[in-house]
MARPAKE-558404 format. One record per residue (C-alpha): z, y, x; residue number from 1. Coordinates in steps of 0.5 Angstrom, whole numbers, plus 500, padded with zeros to 3 digits. Example, Ala and Ser with C-alpha at 12.3 -4.5 7.8 and 13.67 -1.06 7.14 Angstrom:
# MARPAKE-558404
SITE / w / v / u / nr
SITE / 516 / 491 / 525 / 1 .
SITE / 514 / 498 / 527 / 2 .
This chain:
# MARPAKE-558404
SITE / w / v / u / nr
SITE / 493 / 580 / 505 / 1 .
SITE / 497 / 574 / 502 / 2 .
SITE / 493 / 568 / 503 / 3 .
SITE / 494 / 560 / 500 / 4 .
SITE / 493 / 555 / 506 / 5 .
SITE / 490 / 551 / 501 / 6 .
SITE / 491 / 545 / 507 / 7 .
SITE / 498 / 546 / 507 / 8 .
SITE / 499 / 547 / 500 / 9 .
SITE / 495 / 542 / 496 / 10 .
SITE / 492 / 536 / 502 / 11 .
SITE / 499 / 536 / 506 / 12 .
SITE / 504 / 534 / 501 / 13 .
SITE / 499 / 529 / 497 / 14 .
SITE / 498 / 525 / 504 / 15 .
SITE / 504 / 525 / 506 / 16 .
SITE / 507 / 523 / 498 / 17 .
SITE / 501 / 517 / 499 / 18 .
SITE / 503 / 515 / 506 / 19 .
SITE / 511 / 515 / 504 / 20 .
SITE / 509 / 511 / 497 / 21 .
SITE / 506 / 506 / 500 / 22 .
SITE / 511 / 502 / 504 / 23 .
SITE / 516 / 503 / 498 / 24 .
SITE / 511 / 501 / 493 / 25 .
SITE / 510 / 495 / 497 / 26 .
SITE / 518 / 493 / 498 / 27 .
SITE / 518 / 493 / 491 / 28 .
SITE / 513 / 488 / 490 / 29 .
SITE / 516 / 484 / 495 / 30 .
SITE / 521 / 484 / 491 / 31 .
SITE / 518 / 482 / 486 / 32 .
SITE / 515 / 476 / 488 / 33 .
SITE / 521 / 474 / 491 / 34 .
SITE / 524 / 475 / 484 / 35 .
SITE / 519 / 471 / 480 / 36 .
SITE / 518 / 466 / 486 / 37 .
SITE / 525 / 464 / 484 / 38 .
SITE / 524 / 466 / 477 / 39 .
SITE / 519 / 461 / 477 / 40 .
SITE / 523 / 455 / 481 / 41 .
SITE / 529 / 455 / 480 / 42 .
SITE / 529 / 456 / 473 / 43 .
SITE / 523 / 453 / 470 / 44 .
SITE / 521 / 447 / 476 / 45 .
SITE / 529 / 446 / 476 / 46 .
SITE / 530 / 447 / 484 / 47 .
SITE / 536 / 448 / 487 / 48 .
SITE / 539 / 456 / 487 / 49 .
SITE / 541 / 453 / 495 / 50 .
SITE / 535 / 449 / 497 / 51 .
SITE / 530 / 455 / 494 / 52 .
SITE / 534 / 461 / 499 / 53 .
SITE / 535 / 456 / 505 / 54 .
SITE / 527 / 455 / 504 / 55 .
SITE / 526 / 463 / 503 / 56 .
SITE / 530 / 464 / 509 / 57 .
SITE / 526 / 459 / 514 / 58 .
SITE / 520 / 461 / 512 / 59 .
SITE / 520 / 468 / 513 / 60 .
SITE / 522 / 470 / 519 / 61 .
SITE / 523 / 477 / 521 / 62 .
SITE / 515 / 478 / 524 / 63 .
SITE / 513 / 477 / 517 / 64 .
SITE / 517 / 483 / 515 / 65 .
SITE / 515 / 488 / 520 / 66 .
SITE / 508 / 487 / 519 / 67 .
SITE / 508 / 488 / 512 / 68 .
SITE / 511 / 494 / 514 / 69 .
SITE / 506 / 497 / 520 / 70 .
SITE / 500 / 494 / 515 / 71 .
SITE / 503 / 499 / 508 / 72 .
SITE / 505 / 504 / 512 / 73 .
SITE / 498 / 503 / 516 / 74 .
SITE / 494 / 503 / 509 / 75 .
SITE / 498 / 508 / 506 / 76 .
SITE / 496 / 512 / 512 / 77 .
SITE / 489 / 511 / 511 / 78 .
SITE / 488 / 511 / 503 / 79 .
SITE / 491 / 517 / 503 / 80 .
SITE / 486 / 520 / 508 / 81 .
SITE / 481 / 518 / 504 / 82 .
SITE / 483 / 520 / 498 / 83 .
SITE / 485 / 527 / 500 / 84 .
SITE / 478 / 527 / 504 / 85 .
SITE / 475 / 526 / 497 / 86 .
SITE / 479 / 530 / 493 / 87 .
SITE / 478 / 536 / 498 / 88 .
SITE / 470 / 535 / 497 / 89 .
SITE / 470 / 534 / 491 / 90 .
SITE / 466 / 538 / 486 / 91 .
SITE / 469 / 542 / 480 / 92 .
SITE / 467 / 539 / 475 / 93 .
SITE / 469 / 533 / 470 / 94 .
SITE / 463 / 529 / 473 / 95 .
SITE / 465 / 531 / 480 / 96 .
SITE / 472 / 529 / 480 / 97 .
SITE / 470 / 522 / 476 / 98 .
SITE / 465 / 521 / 483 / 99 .
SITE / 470 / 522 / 487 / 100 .
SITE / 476 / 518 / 485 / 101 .
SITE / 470 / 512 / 485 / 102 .
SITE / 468 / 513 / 492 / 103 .
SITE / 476 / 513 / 493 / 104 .
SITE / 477 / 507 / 490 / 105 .
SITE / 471 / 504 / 495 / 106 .
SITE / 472 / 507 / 500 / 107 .
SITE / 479 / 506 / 500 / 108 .
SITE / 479 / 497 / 499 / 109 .
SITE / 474 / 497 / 503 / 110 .
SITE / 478 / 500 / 508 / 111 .
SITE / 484 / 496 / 507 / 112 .
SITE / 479 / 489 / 508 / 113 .
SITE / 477 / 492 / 515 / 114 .
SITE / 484 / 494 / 517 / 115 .
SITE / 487 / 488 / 515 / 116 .
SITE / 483 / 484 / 519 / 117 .
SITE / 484 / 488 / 526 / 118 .
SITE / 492 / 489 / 524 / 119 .
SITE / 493 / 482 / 522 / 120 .
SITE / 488 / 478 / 528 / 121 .
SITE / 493 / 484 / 533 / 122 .
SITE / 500 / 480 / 530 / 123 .
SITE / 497 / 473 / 532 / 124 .
């Protein structure tokens, strides 16, 4: 008997694409907002190319960096938990899918409010 653990062949992967997503989405708009930060001050506020990345560099020191990567990989963890869960669970239908991305998407902010509590009051 051939049968298709649905576990590992439907909810293994999308949590681990959420988990891996996470972390490259945030580098991507840290980048970004660098860019736009610099965008923005150098080119319009007409501040000096070497003043702005001088600032940038003693601003942001490297425990900056890491929290940002424990909190996206966290959260990608966590997100993509709570999306599998639901999505697991959900009925087949069209109006059982529509519940179970909304309850996702409550779920999953409220999550990211608690849990960026806890990570950032563990970091201070």
């Amino acid at each position: 008997m051939m049968a298709v653990d649905p576990i590992q062949r439907v909810v293994l992967p999308r949590f681990l694409g959420g988990v891996i997503a996470m972390p490259l989405l945030a580098a991507v708009f840290s980048m970004i907002g660098i860019y736009g930060a610099q965008l923005v001050g150098v080119q319009f506020m007409h501040v000096d190319a070497g003043s702005f990345w001088s600032q940038m560099r003693s601003g942001v020191e490297l425990v900056d960096i890491r929290e940002g990567i424990v909190k996206s990989l966290i959260f990608g963890v966590a997100c993509s938990l709570i999306a599998v869960y639901e999505g697991y669970f959900a009925v087949p239908t069209a109006e059982g899918v529509g519940r179970a991305t909304t309850r996702t998407v409550v779920n999953s902010a409220v999550v990211i409010l608690f849990l960026d509590y806890l990570i950032t009051a563990m970091f201070l």
